[in-house]
C-alpha positions as CSV (number, residue, x, y, z in Angstrom):
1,X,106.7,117.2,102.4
2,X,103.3,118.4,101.6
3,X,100.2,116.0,101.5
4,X,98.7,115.7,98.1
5,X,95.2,114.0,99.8
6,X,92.4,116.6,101.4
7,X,91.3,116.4,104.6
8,X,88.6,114.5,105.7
9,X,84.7,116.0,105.4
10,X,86.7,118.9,103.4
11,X,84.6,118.9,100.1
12,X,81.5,121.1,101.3
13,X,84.0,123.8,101.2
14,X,84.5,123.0,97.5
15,X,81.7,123.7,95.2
16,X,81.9,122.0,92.3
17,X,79.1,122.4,90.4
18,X,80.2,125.3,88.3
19,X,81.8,123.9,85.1
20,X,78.7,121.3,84.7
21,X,77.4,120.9,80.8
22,X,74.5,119.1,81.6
23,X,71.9,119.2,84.9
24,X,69.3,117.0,86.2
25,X,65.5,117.7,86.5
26,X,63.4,115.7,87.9
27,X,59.7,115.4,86.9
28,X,58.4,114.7,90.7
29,X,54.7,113.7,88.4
30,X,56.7,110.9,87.1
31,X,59.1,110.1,90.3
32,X,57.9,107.0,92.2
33,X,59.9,107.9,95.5
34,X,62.2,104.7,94.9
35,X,65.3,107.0,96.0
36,X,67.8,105.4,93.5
37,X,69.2,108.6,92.0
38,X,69.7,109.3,95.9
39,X,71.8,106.1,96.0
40,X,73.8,106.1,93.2
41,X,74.9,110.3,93.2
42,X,78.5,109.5,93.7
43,X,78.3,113.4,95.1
44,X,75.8,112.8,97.5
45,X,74.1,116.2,96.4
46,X,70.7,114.6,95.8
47,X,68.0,114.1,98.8
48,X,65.2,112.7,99.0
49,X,62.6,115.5,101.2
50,X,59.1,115.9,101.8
51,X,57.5,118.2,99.2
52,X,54.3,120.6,99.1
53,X,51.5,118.8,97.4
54,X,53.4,115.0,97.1
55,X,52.8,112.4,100.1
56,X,56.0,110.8,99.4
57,X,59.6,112.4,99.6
58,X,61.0,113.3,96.2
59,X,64.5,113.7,95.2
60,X,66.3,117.3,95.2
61,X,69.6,118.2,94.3
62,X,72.3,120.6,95.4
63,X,73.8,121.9,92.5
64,X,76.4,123.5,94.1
65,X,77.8,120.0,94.1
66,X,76.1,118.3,91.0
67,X,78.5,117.5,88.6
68,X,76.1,116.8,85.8
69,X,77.3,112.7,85.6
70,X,74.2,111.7,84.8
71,X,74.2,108.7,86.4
72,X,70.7,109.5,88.5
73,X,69.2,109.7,84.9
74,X,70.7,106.6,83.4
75,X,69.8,104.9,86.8
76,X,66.3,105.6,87.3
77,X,63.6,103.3,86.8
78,X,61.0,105.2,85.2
79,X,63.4,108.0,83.4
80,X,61.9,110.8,85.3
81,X,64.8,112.7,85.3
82,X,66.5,114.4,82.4
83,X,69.9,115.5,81.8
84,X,69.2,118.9,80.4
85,X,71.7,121.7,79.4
86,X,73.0,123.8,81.6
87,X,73.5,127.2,80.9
């Protein structure tokens, strides 16, 4: 019988990001480097890295993996992030 569950650390091979409606965009102006959106992604596909011209890491996200839940924009503290169409 054939196992219905994937293996382990599988999922980088599967992109998912492709039938997203809606993306997020951070306004790094706005962001206060509390890393919440990092926490919450239930992907995992947003870290928090150092960025030319900011002293403190700011989120960025793989959208290879983003699935547009919009969880980091519902989440975050000082709605820096918006949930805008994806095309």
């Amino acid at each position: 019988m054939k196992s219905i569950s994937t293996k382990p650390n599988s999922t980088k091979a599967n992109k998912t990001g492709s039938w997203r409606t809606y993306k997020p965009e951070f306004n790094h102006e706005k962001c206060i480097s509390c890393g919440l959106c990092s926490k919450i992604c239930p992907e995992g596909c947003i870290l928090m890295e150092k960025i030319k011209n900011f002293d403190k890491e700011k989120p960025m996200v793989d959208y290879d993996y983003c699935k547009g839940c919009g969880l980091c924009a519902s989440e975050c503290p000082v709605k820096a992030i918006n949930m805008e169409k994806d095309f």
